[in-house]
BADO-685506 format. One line per field, with one value per residue (C-alpha): residue number from 1; chain; y, z, x. Coordinates in steps of 0.5 Angstrom, whole numbers, plus 500, padded with zeros to 3 digits. Layout:
N
i NUM,... $
ch A,... $
y Y,... $
z Z,... $
x X,... $
This chain:
346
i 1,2,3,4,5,6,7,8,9,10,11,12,13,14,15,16,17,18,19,20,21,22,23,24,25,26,27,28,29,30,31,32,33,34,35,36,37,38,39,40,41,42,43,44,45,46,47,48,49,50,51,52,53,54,55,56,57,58,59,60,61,62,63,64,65,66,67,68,69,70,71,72,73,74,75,76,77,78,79,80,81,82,83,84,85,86,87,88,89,90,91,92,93,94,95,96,97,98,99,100,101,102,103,104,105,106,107,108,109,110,111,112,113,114,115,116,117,118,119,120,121,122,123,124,125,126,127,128,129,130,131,132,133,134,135,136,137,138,139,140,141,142,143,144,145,146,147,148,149,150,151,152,153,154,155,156,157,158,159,160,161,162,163,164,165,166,167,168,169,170,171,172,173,174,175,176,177,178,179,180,181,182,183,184,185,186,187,188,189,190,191,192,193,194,195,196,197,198,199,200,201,202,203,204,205,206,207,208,209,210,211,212,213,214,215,216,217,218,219,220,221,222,223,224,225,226,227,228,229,230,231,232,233,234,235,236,237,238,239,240,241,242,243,244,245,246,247,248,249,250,251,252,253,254,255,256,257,258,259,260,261,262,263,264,265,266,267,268,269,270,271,272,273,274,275,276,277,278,279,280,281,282,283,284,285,286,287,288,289,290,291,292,293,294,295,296,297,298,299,300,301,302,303,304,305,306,307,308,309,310,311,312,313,314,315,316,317,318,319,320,321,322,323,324,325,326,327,328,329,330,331,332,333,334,335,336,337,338,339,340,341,342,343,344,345,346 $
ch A,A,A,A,A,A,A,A,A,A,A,A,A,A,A,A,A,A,A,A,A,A,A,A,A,A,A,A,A,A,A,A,A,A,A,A,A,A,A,A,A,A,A,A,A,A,A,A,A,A,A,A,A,A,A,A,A,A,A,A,A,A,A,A,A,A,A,A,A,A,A,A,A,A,A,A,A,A,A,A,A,A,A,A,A,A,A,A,A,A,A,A,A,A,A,A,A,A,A,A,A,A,A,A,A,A,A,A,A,A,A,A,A,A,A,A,A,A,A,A,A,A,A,A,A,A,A,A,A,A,A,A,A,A,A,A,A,A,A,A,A,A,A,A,A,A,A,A,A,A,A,A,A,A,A,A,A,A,A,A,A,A,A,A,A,A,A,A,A,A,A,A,A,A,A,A,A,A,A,A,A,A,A,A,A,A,A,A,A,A,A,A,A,A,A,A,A,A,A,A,A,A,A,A,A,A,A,A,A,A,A,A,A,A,A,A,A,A,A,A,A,A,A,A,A,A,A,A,A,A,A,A,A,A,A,A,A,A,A,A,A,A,A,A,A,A,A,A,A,A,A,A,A,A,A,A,A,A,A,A,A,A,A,A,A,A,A,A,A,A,A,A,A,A,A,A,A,A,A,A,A,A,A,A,A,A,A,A,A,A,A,A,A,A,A,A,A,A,A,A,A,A,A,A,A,A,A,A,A,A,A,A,A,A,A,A,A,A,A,A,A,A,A,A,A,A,A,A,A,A,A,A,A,A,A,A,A,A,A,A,A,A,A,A,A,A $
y 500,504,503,505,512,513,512,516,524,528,529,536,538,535,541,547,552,560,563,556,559,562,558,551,549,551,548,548,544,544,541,539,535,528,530,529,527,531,535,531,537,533,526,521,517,511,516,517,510,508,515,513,506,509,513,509,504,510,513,506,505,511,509,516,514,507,508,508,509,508,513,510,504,509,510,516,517,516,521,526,525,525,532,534,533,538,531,532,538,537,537,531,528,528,525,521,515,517,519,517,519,517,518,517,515,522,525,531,528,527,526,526,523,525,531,538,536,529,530,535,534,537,538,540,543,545,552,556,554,555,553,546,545,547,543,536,538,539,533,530,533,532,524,524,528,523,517,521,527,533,538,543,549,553,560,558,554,547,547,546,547,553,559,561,556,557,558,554,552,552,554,556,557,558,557,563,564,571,571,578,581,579,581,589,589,590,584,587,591,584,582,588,588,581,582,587,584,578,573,570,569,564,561,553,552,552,550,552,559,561,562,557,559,565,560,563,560,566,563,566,568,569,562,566,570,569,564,559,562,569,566,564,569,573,569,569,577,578,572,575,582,578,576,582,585,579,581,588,587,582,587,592,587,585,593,597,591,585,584,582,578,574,573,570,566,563,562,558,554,552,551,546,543,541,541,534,536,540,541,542,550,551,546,551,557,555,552,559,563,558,557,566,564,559,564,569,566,566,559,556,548,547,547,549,542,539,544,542,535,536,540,534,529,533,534,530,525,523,522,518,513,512,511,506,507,514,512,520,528,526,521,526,532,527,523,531,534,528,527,533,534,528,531,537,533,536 $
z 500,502,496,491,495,494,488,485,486,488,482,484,482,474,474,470,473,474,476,476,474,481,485,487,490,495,502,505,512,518,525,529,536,538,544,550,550,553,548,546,550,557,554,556,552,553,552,546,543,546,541,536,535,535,531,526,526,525,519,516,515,510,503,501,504,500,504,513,516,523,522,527,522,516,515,517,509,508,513,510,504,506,510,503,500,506,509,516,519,520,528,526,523,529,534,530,535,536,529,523,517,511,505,498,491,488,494,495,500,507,515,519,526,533,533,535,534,535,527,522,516,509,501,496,489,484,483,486,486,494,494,491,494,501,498,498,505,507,506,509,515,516,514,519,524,524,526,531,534,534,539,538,542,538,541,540,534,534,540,539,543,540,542,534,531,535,531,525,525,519,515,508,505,498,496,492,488,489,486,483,489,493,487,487,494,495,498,505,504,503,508,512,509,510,517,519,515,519,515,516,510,511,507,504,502,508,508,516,517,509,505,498,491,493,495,500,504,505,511,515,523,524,525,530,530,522,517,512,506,509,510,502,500,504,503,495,495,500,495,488,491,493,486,483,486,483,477,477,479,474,469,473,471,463,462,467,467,462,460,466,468,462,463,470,467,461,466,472,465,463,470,471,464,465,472,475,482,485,492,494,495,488,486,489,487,480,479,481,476,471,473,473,465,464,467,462,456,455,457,451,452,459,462,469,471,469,474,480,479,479,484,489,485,487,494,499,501,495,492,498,497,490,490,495,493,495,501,503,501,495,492,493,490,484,484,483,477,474,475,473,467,464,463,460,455,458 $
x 500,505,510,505,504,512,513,507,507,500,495,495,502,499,494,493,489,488,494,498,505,505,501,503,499,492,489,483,485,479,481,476,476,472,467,468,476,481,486,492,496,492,493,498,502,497,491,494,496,488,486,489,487,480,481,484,478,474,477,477,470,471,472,474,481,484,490,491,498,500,507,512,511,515,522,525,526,519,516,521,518,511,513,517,509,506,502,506,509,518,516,511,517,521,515,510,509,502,499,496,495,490,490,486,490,490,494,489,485,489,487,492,490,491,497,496,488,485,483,485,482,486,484,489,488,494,491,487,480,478,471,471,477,473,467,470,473,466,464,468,467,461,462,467,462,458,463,466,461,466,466,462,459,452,455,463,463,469,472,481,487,489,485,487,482,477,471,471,477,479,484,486,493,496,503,506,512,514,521,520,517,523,528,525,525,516,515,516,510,506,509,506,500,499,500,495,490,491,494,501,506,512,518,516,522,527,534,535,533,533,527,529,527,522,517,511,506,500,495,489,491,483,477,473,467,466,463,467,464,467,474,474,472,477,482,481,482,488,491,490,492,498,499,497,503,508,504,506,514,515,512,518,523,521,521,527,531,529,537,539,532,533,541,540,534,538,544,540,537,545,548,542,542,550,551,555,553,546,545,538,539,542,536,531,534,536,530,526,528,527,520,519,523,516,512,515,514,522,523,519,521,518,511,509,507,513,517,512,513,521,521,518,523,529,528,532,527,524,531,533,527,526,534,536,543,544,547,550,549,555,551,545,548,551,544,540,544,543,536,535,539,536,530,532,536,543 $
């Protein structure tokens, strides 16, 4: 069961859709509690193996979900690949003894069982398409509801261990490649704006404290006091204005600065077309600028959905368990250019 998932990428990274060279993907994530449990914060390690068990025998009873994985029984490779897909967080990596996760074939339906909250119920569009995405969500929850009978309060809305997903707990997020307006030096006015809006916006990519390839996570900070529907559309106008500004620095680059924005875009595609060694960062990096190369209309032999699958393909976790022989950082970082110079003919 789990070999299947390894070696097959999620459907979303193949999709087309609006504004698909600059969003990768975009989420729709509802956590919820089981009435009359205590929050895993107050559950000891045998409260929280019995949890799991009950939930586990829950979920399966769902047929939305083909595949159902106690995560202490991964590979340490495996759950990085799993956190390299956004199904896991890097802290669920480190303790994973009390969770579970299940998953359907496509790999844009996913619960992940008895973390931060008992349940946390997420769907995945390659695009931005937030209501269908949050429609699939919705009904999932309200099958799992009725397995479960979650906490749930008319006046206060789903009951969580974080005062900050009181309500509806539900959050929306959307991963953005903003290279122009980190190269113009704007981004810092979205991230401020961002902010006093009360959305957050944070580096997807990090390698230790640095954000690789100017990818971006944009989510809302607020579930209280409003309903589903206003977050979404909140949510959708923060995010267009968002890439509207992405929009306005890439036109900035083409007109002031169009020599130099296509020399670094035809050196990035040389470099990765002949490198004999890549490492992760120069990966992302290179890979950022050819992808705004695509985006641009300069870079004409390769396609967006083709960037997305290889910038999962190229990631440390996916090279290691798909390549048993990649025994150390070298064997990667040779393992990596090769990858990716085959498939751009170099």
């Amino acid at each position: 069961m789990i070999d299947s998932l390894l070696d097959s990428l999620p459907v979303w990274l193949e999709k087309v859709g609006p504004y698909s060279d600059m969003v990768l993907f975009s989420k729709v994530s509802l956590y919820r509690n089981l009435g009359g449990y205590n929050f895993n914060k107050k559950n000891s390690d045998k409260e929280r193996e019995e949890l799991l068990e009950l939930l586990i025998e829950g979920v399966s009873t769902n047929s939305s979900f083909e595949n159902l994985i106690p995560l202490k029984d991964m590979k340490d490779d495996e759950k990085e690949l799993f956190a390299e897909r956004n199904f896991i967080s890097r802290n669920e990596v480190k303790d994973c003894r009390f969770l579970g996760l299940a998953l359907n074939d496509l790999q844009n339906n996913e619960v992940l069982l008895n973390s931060e909250e008992h349940i946390k119920i997420s769907c995945v569009a390659g695009e931005l398409s937030l209501k269908e995405t949050f429609i699939r969500c919705d009904s999932l929850d309200d099958e799992l509801n009725e397995e479960f009978g979650f906490a749930y309060d008319n006046e206060f809305g789903f009951f969580t261990s974080s005062t900050g997903k009181v309500g509806t707990g539900m959050v929306v997020s959307a991963v953005v490649h903003l290279p122009a307006l980190v190269i113009t030096g704007k981004f810092v006015d979205i991230i401020d704006d961002l902010e006093d809006s009360l959305f957050s916006i944070g580096g997807f990519f990090n390698i230790g404290e640095t954000v690789e390839g100017s990818y971006f996570e944009v989510s809302n900070k607020f579930t209280l006091g409003v309903s589903e529907e206003e977050i979404l559309k909140m949510f959708e106008k923060k995010i267009k204005s968002v890439i509207d500004g992405e929009v306005s620095s890439r036109e900035y680059l083409t007109q002031k600065v169009g020599y130099e924005t296509e020399d670094k875009i035809w050196r990035s595609y040389g470099i990765l077309k002949n490198a004999r060694i890549l490492s992760v960062t120069d990966f992302l990096n290179l890979t950022a600028a050819v992808r705004l190369g695509v985006s641009l209309g300069i870079v004409r032999d390769i396609k967006i959905t083709d960037l997305n699958k290889w910038l999962f393909q190229a990631l440390p976790g996916h090279l290691r368990v798909l390549n048993e022989e990649v025994t150390n950082k070298q064997e990667e970082n040779i393992l990596r250019a090769k990858l990716i110079r085959n498939h751009l003919g170099g």
